[in-house]
PQR file of N, CA, C, O and H, with PARSE charges and radii, in Angstrom:
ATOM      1  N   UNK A   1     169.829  60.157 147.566 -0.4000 1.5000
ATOM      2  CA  UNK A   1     169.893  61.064 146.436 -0.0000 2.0000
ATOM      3  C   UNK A   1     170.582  62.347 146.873  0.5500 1.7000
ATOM      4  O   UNK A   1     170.417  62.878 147.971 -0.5500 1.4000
ATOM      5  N   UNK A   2     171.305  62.752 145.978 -0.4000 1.5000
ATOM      6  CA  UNK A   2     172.633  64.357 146.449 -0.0000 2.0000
ATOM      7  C   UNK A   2     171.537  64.887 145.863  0.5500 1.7000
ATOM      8  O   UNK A   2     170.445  64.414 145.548 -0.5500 1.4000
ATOM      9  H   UNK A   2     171.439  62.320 145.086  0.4000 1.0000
ATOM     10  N   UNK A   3     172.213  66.357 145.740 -0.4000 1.5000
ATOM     11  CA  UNK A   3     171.569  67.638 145.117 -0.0000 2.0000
ATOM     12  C   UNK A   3     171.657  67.595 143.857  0.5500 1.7000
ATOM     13  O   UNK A   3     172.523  66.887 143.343 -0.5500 1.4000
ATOM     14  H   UNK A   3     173.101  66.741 145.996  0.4000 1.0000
ATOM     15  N   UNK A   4     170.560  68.527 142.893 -0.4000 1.5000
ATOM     16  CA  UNK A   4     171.124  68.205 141.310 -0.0000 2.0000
ATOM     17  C   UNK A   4     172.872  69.009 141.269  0.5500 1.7000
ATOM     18  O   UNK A   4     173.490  69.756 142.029 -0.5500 1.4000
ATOM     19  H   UNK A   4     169.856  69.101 143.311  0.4000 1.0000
ATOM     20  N   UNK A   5     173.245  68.137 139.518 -0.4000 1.5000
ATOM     21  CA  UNK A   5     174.084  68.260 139.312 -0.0000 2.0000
ATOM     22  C   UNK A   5     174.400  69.225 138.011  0.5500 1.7000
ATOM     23  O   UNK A   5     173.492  69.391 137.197 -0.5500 1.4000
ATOM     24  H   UNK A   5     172.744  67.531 138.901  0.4000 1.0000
ATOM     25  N   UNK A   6     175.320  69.684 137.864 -0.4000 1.5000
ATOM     26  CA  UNK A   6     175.020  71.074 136.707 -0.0000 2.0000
ATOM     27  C   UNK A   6     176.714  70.467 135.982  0.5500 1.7000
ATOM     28  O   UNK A   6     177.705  70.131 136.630 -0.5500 1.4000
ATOM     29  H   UNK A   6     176.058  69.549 138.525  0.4000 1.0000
ATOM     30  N   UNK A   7     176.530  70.501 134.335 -0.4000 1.5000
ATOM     31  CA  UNK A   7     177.964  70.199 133.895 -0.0000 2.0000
ATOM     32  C   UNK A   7     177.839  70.643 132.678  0.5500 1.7000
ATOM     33  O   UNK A   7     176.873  70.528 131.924 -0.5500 1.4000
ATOM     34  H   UNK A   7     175.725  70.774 133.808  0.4000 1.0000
ATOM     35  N   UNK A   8     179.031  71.251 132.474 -0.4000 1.5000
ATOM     36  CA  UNK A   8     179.306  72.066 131.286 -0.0000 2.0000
ATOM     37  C   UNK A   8     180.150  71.834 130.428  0.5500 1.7000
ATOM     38  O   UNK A   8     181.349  71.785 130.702 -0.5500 1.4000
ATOM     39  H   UNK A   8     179.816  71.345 133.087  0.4000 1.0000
ATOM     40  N   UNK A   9     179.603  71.624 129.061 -0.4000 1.5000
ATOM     41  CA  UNK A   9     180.379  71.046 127.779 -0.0000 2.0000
ATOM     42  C   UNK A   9     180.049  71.528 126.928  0.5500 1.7000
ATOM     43  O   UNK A   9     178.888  71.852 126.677 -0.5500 1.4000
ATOM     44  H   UNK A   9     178.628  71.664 128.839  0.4000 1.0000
ATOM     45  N   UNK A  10     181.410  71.763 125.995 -0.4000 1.5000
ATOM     46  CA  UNK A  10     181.154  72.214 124.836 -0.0000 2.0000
ATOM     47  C   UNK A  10     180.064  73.213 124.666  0.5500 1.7000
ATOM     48  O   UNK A  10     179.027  72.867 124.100 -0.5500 1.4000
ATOM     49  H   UNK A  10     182.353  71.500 126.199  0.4000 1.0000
ATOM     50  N   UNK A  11     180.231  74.517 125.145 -0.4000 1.5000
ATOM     51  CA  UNK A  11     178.862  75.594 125.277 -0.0000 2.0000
ATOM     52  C   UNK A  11     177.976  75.270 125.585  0.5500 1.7000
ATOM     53  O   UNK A  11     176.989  75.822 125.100 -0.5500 1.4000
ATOM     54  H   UNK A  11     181.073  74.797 125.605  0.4000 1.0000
ATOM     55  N   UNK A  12     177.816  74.342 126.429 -0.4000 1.5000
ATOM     56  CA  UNK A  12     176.369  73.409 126.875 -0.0000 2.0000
ATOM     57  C   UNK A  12     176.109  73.594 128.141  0.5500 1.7000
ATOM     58  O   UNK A  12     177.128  73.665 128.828 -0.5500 1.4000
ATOM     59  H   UNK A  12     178.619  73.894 126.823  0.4000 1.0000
ATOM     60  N   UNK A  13     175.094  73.702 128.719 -0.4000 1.5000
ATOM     61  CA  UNK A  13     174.773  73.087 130.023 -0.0000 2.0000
ATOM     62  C   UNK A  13     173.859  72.088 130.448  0.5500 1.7000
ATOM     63  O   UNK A  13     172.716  72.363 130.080 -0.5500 1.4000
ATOM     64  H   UNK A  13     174.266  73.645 128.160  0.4000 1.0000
ATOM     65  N   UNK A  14     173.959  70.837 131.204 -0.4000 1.5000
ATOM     66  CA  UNK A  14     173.558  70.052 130.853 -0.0000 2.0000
ATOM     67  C   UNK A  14     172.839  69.840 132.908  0.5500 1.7000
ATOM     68  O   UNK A  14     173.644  69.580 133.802 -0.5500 1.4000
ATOM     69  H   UNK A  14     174.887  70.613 131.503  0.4000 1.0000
ATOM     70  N   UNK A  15     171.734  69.973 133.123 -0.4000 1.5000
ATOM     71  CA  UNK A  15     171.500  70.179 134.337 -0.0000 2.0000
ATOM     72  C   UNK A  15     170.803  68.219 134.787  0.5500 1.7000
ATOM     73  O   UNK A  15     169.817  67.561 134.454 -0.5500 1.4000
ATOM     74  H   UNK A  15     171.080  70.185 132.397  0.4000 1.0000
ATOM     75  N   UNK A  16     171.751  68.036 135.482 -0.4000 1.5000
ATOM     76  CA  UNK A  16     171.067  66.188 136.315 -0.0000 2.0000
ATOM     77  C   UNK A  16     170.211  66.250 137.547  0.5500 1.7000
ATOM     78  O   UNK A  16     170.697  66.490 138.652 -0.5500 1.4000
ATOM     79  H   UNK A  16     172.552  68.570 135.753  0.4000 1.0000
ATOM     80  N   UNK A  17     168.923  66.030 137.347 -0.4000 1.5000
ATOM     81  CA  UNK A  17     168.174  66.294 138.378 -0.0000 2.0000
ATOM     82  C   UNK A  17     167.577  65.257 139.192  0.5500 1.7000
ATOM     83  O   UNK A  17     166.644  64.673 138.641 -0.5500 1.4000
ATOM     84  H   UNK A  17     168.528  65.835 136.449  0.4000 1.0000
ATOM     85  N   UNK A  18     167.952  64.781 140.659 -0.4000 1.5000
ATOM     86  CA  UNK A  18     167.474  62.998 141.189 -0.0000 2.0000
ATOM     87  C   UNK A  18     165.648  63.195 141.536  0.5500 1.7000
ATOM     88  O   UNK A  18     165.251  64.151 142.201 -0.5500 1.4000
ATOM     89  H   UNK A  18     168.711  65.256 141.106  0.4000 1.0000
ATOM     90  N   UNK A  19     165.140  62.635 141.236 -0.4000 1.5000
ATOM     91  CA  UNK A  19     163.569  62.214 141.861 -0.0000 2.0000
ATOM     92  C   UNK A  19     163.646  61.433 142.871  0.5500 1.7000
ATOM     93  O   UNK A  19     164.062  60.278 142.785 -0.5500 1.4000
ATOM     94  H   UNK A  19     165.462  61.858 140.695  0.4000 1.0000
ATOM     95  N   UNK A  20     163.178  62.082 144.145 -0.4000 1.5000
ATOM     96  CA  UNK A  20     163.127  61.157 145.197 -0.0000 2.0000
ATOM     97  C   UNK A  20     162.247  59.877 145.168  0.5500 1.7000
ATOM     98  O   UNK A  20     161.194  59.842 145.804 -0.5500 1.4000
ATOM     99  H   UNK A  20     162.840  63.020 144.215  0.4000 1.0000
ATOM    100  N   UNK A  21     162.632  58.944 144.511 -0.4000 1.5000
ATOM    101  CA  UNK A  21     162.167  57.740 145.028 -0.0000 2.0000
ATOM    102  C   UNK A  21     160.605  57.668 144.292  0.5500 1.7000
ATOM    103  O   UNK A  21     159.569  57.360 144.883 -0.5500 1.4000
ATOM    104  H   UNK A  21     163.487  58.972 143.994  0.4000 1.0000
ATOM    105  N   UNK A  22     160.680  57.888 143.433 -0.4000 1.5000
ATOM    106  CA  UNK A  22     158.889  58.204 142.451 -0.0000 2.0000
ATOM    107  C   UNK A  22     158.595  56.497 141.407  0.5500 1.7000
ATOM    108  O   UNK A  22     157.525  55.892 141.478 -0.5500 1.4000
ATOM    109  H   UNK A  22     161.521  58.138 142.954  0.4000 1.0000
ATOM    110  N   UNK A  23     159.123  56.283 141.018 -0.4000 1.5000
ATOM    111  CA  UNK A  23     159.068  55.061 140.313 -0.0000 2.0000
ATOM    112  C   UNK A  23     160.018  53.840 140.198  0.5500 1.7000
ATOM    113  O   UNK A  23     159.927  52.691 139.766 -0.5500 1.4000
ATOM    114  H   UNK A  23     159.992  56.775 140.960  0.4000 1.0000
ATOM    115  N   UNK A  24     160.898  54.551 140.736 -0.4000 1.5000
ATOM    116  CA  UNK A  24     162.047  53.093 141.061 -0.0000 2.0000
ATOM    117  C   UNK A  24     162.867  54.291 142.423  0.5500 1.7000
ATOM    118  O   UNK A  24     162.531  55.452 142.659 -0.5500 1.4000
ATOM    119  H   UNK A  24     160.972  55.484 141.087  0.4000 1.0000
ATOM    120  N   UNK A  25     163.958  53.493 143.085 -0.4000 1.5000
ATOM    121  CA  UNK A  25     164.591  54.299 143.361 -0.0000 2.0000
ATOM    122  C   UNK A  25     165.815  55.608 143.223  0.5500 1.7000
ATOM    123  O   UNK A  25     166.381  56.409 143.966 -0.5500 1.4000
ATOM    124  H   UNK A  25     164.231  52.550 142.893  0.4000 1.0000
ATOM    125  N   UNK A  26     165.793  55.278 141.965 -0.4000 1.5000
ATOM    126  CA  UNK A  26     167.226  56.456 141.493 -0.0000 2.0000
ATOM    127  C   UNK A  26     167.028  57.106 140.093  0.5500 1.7000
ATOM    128  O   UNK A  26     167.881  57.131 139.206 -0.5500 1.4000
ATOM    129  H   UNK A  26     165.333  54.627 141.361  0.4000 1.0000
ATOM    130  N   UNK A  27     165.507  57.741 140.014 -0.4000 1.5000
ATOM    131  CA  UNK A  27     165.135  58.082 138.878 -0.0000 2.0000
ATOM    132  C   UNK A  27     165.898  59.573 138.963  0.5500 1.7000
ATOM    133  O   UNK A  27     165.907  60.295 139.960 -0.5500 1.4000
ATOM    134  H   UNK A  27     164.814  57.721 140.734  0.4000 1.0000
ATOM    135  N   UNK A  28     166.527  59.854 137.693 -0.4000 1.5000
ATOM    136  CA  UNK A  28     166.883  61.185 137.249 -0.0000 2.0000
ATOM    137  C   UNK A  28     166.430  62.042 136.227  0.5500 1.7000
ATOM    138  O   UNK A  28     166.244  61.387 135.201 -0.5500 1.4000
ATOM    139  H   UNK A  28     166.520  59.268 136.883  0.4000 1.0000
ATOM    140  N   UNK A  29     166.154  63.341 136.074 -0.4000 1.5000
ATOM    141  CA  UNK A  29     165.607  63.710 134.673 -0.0000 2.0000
ATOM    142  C   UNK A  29     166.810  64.380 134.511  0.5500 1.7000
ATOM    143  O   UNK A  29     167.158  64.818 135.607 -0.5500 1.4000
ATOM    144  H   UNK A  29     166.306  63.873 136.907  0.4000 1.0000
ATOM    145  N   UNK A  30     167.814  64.730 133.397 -0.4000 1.5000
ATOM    146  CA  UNK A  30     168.041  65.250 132.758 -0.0000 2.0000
ATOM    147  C   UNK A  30     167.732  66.770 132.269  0.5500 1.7000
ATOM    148  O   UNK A  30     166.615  67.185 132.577 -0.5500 1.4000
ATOM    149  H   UNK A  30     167.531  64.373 132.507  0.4000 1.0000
ATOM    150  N   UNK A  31     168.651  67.725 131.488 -0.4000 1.5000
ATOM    151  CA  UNK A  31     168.259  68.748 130.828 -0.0000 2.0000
ATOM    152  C   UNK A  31     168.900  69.735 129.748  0.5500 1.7000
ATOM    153  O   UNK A  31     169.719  70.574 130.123 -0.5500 1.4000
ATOM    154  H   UNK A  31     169.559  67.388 131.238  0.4000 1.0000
ATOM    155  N   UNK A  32     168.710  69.683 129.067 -0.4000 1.5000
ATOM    156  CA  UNK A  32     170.248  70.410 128.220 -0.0000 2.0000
ATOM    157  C   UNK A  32     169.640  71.557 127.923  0.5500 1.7000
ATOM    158  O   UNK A  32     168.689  71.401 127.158 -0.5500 1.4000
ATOM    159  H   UNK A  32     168.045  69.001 128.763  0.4000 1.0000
ATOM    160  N   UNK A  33     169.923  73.050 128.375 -0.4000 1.5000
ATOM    161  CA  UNK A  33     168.991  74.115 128.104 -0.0000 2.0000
ATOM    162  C   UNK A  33     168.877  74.720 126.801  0.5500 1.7000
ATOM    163  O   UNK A  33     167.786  75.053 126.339 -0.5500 1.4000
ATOM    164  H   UNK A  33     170.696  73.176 128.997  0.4000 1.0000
ATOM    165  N   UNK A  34     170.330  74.921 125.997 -0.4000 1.5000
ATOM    166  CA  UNK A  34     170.888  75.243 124.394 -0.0000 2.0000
ATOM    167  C   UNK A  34     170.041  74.205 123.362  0.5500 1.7000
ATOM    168  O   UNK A  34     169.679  74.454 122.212 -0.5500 1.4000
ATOM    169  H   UNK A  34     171.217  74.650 126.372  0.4000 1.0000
ATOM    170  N   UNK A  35     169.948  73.636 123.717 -0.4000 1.5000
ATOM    171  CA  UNK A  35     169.345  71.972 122.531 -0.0000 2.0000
ATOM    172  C   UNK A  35     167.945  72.490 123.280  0.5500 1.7000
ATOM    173  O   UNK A  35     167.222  72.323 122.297 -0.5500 1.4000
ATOM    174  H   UNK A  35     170.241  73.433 124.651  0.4000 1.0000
ATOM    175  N   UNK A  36     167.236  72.884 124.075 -0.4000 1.5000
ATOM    176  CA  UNK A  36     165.991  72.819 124.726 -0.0000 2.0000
ATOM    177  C   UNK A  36     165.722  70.993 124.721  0.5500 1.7000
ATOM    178  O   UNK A  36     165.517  70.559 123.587 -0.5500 1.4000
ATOM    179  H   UNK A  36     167.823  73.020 124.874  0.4000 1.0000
ATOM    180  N   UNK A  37     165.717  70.581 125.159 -0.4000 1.5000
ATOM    181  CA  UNK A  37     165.635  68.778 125.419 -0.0000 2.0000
ATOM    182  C   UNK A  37     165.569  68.543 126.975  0.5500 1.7000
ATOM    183  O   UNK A  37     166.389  68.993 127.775 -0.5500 1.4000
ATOM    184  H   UNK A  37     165.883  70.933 126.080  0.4000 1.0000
ATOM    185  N   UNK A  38     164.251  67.617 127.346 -0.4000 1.5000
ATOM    186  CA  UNK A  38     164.096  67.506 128.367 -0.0000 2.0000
ATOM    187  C   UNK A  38     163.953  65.912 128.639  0.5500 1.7000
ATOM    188  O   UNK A  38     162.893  65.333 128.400 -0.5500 1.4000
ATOM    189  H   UNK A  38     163.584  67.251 126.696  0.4000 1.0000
ATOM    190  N   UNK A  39     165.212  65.171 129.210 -0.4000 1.5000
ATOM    191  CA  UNK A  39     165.284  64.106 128.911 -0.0000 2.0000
ATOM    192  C   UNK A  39     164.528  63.370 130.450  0.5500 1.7000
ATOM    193  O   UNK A  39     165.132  63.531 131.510 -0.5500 1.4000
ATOM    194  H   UNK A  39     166.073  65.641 129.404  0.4000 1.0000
ATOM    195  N   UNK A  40     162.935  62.428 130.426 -0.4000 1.5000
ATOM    196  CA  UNK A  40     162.573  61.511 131.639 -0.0000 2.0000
ATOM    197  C   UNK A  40     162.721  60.485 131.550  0.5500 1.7000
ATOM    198  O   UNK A  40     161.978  59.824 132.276 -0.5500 1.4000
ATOM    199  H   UNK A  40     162.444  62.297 129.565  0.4000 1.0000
ATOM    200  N   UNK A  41     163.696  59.691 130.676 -0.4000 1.5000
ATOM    201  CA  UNK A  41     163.666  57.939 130.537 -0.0000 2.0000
ATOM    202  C   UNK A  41     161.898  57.883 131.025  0.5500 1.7000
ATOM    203  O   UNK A  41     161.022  58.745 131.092 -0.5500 1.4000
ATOM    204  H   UNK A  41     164.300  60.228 130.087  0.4000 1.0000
ATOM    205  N   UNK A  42     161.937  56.531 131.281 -0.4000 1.5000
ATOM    206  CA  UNK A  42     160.830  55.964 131.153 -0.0000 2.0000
ATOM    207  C   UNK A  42     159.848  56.195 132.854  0.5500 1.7000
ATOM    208  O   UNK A  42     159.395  55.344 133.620 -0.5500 1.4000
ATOM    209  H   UNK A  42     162.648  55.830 131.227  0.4000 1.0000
ATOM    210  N   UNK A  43     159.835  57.279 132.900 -0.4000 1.5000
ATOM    211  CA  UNK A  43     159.304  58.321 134.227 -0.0000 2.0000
ATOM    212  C   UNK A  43     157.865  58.479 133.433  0.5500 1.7000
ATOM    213  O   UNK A  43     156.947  58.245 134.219 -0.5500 1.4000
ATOM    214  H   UNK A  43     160.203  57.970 132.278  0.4000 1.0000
ATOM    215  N   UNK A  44     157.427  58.784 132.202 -0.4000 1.5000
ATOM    216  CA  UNK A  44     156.382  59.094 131.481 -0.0000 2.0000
ATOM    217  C   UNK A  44     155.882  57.917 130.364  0.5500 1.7000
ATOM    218  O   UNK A  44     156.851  57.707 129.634 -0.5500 1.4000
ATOM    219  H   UNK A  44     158.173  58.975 131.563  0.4000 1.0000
ATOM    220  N   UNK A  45     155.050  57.303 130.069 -0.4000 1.5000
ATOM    221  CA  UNK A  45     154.624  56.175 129.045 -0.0000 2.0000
ATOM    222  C   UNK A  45     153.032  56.790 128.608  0.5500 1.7000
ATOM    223  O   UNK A  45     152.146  57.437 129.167 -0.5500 1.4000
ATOM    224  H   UNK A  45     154.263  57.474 130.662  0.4000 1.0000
ATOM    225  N   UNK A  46     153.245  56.218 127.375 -0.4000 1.5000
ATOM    226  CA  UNK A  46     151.865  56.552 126.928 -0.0000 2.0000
ATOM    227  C   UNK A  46     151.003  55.677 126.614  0.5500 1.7000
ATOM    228  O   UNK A  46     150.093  55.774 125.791 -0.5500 1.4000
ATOM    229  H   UNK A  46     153.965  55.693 126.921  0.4000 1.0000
ATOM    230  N   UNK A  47     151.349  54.624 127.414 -0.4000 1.5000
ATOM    231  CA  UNK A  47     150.231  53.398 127.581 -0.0000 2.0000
ATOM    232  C   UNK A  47     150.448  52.230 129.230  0.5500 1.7000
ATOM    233  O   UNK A  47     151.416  51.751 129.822 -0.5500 1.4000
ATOM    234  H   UNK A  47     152.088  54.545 128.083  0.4000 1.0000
ATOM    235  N   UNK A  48     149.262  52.209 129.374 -0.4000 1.5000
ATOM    236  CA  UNK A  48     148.912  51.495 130.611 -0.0000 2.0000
ATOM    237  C   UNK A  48     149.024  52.434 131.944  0.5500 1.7000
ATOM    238  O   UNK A  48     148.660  53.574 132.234 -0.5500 1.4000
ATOM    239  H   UNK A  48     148.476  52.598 128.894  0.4000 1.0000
ATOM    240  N   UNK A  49     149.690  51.407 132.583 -0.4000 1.5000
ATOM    241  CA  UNK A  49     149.850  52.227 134.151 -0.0000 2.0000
ATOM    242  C   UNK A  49     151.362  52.361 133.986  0.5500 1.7000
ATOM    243  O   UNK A  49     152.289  51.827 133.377 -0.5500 1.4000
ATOM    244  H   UNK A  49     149.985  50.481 132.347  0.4000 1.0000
ATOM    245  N   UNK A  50     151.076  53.575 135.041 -0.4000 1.5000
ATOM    246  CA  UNK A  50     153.034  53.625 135.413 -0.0000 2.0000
ATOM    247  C   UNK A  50     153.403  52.261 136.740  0.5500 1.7000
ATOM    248  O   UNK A  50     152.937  51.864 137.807 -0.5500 1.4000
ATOM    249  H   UNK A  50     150.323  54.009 135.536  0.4000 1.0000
ATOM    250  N   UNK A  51     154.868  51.863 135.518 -0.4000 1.5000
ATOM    251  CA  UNK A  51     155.325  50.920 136.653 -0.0000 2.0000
ATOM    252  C   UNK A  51     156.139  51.179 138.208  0.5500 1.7000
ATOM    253  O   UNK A  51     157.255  51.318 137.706 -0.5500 1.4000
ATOM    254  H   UNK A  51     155.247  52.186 134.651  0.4000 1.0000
ATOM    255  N   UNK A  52     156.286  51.273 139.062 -0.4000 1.5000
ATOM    256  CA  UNK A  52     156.421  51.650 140.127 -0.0000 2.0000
ATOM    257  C   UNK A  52     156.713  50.452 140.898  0.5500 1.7000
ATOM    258  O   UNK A  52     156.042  49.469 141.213 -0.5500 1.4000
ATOM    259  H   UNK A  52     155.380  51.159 139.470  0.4000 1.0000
ATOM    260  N   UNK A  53     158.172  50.903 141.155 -0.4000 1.5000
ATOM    261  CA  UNK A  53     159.263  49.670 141.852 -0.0000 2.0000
ATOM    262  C   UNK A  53     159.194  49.555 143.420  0.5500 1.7000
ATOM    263  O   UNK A  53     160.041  50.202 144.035 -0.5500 1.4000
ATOM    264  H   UNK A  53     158.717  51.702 140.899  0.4000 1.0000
ATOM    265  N   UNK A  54     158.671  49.125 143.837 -0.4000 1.5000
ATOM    266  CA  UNK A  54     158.152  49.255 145.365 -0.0000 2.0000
ATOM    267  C   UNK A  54     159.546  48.691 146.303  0.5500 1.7000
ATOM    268  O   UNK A  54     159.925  49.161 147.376 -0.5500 1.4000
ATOM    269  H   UNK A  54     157.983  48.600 143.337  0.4000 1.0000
ATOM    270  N   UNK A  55     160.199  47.462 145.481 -0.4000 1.5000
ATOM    271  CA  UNK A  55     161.579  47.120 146.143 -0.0000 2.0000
ATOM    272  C   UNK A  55     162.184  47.568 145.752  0.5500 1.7000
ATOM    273  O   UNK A  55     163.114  46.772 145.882 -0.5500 1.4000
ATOM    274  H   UNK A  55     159.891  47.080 144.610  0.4000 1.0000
ATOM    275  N   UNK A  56     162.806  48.830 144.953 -0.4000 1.5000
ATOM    276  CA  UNK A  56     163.517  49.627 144.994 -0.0000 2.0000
ATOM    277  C   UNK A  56     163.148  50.777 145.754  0.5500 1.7000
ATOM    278  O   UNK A  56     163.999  51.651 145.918 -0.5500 1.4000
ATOM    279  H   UNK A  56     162.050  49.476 144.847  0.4000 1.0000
ATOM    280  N   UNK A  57     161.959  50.914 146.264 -0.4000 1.5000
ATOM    281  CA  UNK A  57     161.761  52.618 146.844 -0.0000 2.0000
ATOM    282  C   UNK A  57     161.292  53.381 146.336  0.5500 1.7000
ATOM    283  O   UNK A  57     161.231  54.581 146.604 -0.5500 1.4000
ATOM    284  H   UNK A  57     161.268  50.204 146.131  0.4000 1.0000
ATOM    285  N   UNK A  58     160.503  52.286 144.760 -0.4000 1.5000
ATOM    286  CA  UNK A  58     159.104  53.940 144.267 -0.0000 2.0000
ATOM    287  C   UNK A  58     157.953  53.639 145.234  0.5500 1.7000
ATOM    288  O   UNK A  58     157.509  52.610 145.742 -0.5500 1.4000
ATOM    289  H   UNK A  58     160.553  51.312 144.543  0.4000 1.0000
ATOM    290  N   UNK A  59     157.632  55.000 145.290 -0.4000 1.5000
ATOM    291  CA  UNK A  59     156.117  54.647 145.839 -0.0000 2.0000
ATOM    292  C   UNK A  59     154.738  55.222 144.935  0.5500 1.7000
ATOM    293  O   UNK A  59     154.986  56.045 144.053 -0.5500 1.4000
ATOM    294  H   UNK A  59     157.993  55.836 144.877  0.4000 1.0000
ATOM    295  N   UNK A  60     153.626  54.896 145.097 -0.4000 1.5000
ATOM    296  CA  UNK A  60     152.839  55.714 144.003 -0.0000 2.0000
ATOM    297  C   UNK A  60     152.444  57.192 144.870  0.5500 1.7000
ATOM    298  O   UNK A  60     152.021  58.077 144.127 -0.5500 1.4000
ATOM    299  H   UNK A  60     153.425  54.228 145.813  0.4000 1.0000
ATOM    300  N   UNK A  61     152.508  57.447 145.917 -0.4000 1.5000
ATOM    301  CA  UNK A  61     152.519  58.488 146.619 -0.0000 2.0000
ATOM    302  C   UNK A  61     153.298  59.284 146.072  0.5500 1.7000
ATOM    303  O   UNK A  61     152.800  60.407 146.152 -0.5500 1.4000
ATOM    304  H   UNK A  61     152.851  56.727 146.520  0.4000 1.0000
ATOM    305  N   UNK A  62     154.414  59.309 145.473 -0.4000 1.5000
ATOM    306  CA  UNK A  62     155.227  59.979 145.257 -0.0000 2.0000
ATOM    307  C   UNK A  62     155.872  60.610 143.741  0.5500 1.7000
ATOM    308  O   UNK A  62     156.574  61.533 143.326 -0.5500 1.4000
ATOM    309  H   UNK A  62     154.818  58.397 145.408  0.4000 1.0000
ATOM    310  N   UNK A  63     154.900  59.103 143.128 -0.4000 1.5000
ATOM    311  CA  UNK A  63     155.139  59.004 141.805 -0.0000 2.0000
ATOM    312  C   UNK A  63     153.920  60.538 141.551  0.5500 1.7000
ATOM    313  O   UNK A  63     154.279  61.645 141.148 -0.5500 1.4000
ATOM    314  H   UNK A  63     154.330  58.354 143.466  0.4000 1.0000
ATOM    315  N   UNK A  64     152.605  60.167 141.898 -0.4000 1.5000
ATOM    316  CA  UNK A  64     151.645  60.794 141.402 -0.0000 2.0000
ATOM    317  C   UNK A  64     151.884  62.181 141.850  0.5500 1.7000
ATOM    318  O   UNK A  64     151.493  63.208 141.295 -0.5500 1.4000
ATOM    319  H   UNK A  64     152.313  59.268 142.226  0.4000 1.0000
ATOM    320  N   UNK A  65     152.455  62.088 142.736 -0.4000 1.5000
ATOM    321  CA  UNK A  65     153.324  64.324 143.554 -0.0000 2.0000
ATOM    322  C   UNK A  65     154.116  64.767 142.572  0.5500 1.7000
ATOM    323  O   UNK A  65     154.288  65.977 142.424 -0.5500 1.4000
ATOM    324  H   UNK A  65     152.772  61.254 143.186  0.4000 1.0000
ATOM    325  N   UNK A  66     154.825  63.668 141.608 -0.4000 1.5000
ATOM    326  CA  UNK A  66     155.749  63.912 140.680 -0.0000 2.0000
ATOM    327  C   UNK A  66     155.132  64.592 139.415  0.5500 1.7000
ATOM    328  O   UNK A  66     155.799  65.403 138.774 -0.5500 1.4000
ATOM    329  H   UNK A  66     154.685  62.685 141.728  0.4000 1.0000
ATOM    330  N   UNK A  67     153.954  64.284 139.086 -0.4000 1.5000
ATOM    331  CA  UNK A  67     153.895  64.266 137.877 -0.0000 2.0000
ATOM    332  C   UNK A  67     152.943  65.881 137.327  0.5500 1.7000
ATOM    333  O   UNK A  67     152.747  66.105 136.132 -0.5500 1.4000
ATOM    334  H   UNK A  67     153.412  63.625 139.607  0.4000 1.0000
TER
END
């Protein structure tokens, strides 16, 4: 995982942020500060357990530091 990434459109800023290794391996959150929108794909669910990709490199150690 690089450092986050910052990109600018159309009066926007749109900030890409990597999660080390929390539920799969290449989870990113998102952010658009103008729109206020805070985008976690499926990093957050509101039912069951969180799934956590162990052969990709989530761990729940890391998931649960995340949250």
């Amino acid at each position: 995982m690089g450092p986050p990434v910052k990109i600018h459109m159309n009066d926007e800023v749109v900030d890409f942020i990597p999660n080390q290794s929390r539920h799969t391996g290449g989870d990113t959150t998102s952010s658009s500060r103008k729109a206020n929108v805070l985008f976690i794909g499926d990093f957050y669910r509101n039912y069951g357990y969180p799934f956590i990709d162990i052969n990709n490199g989530g761990t729940l150690k890391r998931h649960a530091g995340g949250t």
